[in-house]
Jmol script that loads the backbone (N, CA, C; Angstrom):
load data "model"
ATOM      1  N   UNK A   1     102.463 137.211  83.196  1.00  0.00           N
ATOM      2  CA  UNK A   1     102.513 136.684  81.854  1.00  0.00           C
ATOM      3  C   UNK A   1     101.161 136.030  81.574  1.00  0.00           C
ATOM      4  N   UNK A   2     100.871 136.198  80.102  1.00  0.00           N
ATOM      5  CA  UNK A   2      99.385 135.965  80.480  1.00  0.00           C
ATOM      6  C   UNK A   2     100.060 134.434  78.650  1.00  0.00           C
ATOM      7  N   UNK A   3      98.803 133.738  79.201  1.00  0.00           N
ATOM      8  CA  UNK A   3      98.902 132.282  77.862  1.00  0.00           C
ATOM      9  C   UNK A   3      97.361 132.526  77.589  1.00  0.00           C
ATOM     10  N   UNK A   4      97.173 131.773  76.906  1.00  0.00           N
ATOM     11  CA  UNK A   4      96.254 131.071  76.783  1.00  0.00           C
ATOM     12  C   UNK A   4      95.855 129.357  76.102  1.00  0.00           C
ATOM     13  N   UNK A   5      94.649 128.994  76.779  1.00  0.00           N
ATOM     14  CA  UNK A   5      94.349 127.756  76.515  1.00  0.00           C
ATOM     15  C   UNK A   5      93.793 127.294  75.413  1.00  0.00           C
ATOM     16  N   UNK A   6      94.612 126.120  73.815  1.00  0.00           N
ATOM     17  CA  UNK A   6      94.635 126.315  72.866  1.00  0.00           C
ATOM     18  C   UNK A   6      94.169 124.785  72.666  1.00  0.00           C
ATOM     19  N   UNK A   7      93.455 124.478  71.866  1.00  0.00           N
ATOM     20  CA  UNK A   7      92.408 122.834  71.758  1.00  0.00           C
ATOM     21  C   UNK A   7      93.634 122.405  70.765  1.00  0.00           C
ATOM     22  N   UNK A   8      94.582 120.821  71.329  1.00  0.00           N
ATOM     23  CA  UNK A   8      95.462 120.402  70.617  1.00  0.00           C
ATOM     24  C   UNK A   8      95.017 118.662  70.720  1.00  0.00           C
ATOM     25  N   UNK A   9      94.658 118.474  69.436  1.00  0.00           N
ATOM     26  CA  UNK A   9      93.975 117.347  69.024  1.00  0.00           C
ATOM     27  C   UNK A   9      93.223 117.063  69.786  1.00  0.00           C
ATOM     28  N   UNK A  10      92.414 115.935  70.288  1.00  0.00           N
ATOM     29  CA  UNK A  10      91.696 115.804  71.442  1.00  0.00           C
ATOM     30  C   UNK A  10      91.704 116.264  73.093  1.00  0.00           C
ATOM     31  N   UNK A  11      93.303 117.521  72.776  1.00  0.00           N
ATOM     32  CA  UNK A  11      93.337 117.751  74.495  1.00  0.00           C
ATOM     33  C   UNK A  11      93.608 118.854  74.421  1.00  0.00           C
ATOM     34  N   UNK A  12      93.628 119.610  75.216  1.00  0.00           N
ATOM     35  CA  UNK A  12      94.258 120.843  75.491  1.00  0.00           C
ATOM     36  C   UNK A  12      95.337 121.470  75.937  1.00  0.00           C
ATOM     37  N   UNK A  13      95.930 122.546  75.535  1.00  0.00           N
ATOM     38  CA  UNK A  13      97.435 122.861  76.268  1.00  0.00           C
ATOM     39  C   UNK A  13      98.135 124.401  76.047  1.00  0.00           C
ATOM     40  N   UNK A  14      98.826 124.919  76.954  1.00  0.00           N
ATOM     41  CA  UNK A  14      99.182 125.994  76.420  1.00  0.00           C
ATOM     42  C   UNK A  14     100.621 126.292  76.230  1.00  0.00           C
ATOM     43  N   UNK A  15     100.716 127.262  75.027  1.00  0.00           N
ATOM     44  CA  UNK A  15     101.878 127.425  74.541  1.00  0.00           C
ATOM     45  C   UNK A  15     102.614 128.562  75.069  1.00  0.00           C
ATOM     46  N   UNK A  16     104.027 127.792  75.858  1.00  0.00           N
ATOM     47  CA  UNK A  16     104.383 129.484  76.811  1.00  0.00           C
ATOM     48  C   UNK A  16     104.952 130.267  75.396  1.00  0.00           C
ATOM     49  N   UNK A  17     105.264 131.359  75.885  1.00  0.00           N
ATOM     50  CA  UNK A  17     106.099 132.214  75.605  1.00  0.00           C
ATOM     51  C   UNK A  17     108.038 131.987  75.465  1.00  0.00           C
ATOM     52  N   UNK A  18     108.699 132.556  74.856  1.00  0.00           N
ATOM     53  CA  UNK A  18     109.980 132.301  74.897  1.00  0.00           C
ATOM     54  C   UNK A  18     110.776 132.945  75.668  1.00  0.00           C
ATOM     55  N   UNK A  19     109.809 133.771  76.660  1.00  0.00           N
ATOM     56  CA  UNK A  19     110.437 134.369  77.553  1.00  0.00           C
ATOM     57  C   UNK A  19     110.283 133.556  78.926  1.00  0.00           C
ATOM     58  N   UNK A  20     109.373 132.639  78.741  1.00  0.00           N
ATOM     59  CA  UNK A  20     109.591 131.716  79.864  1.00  0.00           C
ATOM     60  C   UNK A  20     110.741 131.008  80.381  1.00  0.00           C
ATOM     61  N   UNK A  21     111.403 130.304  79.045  1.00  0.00           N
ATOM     62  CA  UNK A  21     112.413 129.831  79.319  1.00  0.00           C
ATOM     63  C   UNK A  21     112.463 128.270  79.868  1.00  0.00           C
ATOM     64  N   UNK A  22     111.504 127.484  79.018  1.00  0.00           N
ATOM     65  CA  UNK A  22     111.536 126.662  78.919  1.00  0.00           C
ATOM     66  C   UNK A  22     112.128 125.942  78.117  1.00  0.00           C
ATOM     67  N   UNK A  23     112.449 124.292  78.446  1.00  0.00           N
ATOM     68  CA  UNK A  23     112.944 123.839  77.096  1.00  0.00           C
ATOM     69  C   UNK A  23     112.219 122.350  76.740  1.00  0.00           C
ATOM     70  N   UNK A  24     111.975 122.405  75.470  1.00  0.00           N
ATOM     71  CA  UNK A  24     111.047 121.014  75.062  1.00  0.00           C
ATOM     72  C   UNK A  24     112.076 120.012  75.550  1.00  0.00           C
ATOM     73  N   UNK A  25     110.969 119.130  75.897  1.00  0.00           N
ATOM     74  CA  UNK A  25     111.340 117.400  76.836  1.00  0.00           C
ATOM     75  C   UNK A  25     111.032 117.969  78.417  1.00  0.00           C
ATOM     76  N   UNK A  26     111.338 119.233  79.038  1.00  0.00           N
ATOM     77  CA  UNK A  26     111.321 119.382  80.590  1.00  0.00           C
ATOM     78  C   UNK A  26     109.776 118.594  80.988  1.00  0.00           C
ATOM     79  N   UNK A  27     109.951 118.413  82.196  1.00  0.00           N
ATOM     80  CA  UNK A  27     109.094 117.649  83.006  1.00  0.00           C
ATOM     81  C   UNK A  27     108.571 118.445  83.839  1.00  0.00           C
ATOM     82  N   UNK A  28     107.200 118.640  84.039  1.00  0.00           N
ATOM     83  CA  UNK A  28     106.676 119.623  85.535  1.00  0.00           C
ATOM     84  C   UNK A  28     105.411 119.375  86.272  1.00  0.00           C
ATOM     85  N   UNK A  29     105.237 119.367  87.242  1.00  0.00           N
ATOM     86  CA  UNK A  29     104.359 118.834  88.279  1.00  0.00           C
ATOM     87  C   UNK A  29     103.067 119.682  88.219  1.00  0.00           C
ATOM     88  N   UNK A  30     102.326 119.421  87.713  1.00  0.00           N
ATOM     89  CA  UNK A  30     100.488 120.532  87.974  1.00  0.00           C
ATOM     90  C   UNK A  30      99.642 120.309  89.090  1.00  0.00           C
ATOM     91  N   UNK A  31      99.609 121.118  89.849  1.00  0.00           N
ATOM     92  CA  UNK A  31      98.995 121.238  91.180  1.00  0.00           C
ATOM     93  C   UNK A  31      97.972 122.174  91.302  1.00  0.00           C
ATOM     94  N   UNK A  32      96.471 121.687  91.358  1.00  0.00           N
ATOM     95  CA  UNK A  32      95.573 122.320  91.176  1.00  0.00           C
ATOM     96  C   UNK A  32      94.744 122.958  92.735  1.00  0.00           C
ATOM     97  N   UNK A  33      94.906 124.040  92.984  1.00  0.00           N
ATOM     98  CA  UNK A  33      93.864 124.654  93.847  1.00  0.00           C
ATOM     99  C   UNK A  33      92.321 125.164  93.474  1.00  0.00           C
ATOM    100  N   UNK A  34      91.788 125.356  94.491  1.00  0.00           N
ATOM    101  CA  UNK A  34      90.363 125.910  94.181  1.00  0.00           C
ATOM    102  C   UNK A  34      90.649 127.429  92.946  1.00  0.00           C
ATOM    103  N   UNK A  35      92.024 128.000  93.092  1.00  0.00           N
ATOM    104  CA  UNK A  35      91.673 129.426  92.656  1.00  0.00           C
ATOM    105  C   UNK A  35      92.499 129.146  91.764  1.00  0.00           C
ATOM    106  N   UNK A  36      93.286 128.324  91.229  1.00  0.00           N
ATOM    107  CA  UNK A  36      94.181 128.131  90.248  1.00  0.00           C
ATOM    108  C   UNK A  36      94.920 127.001  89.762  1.00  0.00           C
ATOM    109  N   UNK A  37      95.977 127.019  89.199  1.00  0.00           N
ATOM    110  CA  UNK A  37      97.211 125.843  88.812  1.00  0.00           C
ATOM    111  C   UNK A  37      98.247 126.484  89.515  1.00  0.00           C
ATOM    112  N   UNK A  38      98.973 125.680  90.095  1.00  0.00           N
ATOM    113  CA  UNK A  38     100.792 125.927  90.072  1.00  0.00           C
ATOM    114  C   UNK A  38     101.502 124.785  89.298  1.00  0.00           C
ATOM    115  N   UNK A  39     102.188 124.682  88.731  1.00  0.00           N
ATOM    116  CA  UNK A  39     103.044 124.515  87.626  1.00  0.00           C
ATOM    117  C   UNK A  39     104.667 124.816  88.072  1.00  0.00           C
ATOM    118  N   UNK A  40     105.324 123.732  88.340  1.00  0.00           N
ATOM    119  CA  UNK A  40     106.392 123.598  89.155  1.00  0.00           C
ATOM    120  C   UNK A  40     107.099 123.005  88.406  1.00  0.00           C
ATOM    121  N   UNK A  41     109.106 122.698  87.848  1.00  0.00           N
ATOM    122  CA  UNK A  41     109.765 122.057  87.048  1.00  0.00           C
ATOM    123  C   UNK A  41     109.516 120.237  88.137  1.00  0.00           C
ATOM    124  N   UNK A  42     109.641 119.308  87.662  1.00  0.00           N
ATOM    125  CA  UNK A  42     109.680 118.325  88.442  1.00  0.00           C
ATOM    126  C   UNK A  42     110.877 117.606  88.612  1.00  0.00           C
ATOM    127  N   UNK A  43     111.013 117.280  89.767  1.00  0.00           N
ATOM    128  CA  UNK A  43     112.581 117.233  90.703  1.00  0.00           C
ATOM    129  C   UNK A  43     112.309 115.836  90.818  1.00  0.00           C
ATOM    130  N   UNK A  44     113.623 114.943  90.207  1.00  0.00           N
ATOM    131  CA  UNK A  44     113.862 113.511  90.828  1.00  0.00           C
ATOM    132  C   UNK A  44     113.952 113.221  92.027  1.00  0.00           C
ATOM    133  N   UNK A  45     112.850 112.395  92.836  1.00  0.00           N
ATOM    134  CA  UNK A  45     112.485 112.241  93.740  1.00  0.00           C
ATOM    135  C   UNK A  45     113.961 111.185  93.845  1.00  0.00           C
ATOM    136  N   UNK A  46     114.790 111.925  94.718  1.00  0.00           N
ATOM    137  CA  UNK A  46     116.273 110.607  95.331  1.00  0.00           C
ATOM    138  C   UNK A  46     115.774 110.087  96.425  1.00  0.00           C
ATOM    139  N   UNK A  47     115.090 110.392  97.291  1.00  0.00           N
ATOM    140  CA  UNK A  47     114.824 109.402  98.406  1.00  0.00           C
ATOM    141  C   UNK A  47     113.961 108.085  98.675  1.00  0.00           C
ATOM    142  N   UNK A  48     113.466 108.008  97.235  1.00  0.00           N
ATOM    143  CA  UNK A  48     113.185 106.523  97.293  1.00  0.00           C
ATOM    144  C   UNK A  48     113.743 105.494  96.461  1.00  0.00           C
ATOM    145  N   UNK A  49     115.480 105.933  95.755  1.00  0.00           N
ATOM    146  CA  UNK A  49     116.282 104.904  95.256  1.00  0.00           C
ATOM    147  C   UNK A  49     116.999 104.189  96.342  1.00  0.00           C
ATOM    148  N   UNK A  50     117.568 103.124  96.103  1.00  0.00           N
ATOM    149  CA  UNK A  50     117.975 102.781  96.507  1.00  0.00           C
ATOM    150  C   UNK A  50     119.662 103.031  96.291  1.00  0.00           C
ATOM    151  N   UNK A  51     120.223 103.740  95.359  1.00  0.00           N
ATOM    152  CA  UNK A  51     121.484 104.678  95.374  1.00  0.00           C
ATOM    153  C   UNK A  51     121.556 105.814  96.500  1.00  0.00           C
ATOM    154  N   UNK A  52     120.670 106.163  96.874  1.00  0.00           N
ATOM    155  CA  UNK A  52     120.165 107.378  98.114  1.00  0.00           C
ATOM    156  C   UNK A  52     120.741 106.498  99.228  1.00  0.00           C
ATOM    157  N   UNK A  53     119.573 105.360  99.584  1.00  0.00           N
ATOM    158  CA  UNK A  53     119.954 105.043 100.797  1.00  0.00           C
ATOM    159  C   UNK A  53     120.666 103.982 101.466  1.00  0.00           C
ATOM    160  N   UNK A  54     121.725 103.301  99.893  1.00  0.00           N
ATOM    161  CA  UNK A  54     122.693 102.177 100.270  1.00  0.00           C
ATOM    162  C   UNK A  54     121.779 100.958 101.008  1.00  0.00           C
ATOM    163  N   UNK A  55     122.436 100.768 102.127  1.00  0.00           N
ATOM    164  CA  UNK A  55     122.004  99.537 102.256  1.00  0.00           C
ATOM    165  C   UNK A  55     120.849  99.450 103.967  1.00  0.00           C
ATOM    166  N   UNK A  56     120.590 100.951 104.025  1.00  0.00           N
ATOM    167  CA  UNK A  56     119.703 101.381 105.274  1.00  0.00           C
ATOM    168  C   UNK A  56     118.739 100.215 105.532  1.00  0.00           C
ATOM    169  N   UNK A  57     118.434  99.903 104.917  1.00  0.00           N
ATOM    170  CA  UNK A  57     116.813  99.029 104.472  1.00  0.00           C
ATOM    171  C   UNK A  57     116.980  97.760 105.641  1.00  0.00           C
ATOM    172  N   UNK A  58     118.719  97.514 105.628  1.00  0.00           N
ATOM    173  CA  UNK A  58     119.254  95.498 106.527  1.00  0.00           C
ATOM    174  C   UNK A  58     119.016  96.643 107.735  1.00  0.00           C
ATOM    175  N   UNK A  59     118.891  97.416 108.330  1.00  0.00           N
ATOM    176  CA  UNK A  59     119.551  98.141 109.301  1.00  0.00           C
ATOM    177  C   UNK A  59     118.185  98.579 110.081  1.00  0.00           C
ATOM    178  N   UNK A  60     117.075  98.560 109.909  1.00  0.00           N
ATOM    179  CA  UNK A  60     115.704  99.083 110.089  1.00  0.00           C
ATOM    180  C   UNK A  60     115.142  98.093 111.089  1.00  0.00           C
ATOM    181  N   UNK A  61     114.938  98.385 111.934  1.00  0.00           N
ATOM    182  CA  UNK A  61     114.081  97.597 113.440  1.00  0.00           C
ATOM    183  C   UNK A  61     112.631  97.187 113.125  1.00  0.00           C
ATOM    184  N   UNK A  62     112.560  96.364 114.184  1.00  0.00           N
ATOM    185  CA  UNK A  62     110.992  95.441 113.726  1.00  0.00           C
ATOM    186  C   UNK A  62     110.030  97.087 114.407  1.00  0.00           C
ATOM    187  N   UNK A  63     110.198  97.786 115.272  1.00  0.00           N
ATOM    188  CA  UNK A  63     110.019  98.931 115.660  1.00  0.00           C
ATOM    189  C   UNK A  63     109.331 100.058 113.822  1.00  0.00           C
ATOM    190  N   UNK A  64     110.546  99.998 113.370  1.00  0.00           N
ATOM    191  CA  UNK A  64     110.814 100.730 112.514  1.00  0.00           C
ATOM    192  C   UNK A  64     109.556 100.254 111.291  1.00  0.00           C
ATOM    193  N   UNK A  65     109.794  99.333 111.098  1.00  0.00           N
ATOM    194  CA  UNK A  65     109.210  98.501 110.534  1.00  0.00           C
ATOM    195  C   UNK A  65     107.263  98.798 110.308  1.00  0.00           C
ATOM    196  N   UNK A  66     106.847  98.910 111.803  1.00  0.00           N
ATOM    197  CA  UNK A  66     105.799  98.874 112.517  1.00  0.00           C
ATOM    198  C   UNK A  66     105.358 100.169 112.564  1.00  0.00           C
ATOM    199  N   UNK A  67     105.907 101.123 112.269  1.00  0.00           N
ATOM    200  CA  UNK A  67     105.914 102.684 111.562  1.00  0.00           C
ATOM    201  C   UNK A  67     105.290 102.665 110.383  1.00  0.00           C
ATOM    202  N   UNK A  68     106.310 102.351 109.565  1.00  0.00           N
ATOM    203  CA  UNK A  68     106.059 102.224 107.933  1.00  0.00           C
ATOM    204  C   UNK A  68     104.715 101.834 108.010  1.00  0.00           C
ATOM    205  N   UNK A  69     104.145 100.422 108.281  1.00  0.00           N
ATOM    206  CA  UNK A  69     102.784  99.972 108.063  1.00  0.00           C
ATOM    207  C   UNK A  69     102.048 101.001 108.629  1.00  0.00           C
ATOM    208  N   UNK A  70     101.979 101.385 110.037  1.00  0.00           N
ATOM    209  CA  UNK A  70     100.991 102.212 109.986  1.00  0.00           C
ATOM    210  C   UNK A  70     100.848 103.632 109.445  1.00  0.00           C
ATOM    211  N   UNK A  71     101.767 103.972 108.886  1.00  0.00           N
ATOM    212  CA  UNK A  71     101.868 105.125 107.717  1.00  0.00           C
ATOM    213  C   UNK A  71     100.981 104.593 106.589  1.00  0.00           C
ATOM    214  N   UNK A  72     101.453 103.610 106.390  1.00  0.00           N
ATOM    215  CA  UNK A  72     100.439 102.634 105.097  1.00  0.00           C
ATOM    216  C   UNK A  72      99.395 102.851 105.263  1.00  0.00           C
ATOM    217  N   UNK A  73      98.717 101.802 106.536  1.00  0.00           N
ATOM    218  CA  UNK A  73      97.576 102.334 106.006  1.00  0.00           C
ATOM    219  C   UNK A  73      96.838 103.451 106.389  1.00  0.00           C
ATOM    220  N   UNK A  74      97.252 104.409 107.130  1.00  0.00           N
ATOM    221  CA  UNK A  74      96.934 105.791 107.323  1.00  0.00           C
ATOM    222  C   UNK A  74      96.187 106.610 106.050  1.00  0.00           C
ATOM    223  N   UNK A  75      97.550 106.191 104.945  1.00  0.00           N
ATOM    224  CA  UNK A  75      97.465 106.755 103.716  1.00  0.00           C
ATOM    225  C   UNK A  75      96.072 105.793 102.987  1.00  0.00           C
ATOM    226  N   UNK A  76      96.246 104.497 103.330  1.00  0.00           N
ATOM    227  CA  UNK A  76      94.732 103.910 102.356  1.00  0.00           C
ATOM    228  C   UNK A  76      93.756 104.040 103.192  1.00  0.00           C
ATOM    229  N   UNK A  77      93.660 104.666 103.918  1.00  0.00           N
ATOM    230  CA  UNK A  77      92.370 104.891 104.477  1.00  0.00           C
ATOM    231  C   UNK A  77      91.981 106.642 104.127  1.00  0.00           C
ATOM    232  N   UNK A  78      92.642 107.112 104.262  1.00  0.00           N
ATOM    233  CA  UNK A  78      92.859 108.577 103.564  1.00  0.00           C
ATOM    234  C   UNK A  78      91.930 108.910 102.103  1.00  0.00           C
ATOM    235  N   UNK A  79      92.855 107.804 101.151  1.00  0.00           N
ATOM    236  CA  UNK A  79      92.595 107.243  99.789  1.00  0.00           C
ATOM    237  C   UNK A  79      91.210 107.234  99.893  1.00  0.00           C
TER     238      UNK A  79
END
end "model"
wireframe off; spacefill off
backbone 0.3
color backbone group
């Protein structure tokens, strides 16, 4: 399917087709590679409510704990 890229007020955007099968309001994730876009619907992330994981959080070891941080700053040093 081919679009194209159309100048909409100060930004840009393209208008699918109705064979896409989209519907106005959907939400979708843009993920850019060297050779392209992927363009994915975007999925409610449940694993970081707290309806997901009840009351896991009282239940987590000083161990556990000591994970998380160094995931932390793994990631800000990454950053």
């Amino acid at each position: 399917m081919e679009v194209k890229v159309k100048k909409i007020g100060n930004s840009v955007g393209i208008i699918f087709p109705k064979v896409a099968r989209m519907q106005a309001g959907e939400e979708f994730t843009l993920r850019m590679s060297k050779s392209g876009y992927i363009l994915t619907p975007k999925i409610k992330d449940i694993y970081h409510t707290d309806e997901f994981w009840g009351d896991v959080r009282s239940e987590l070891t000083a161990e556990d704990h000591a994970w998380d941080e160094m995931k932390s700053l793994e990631t800000e040093v990454e950053e």
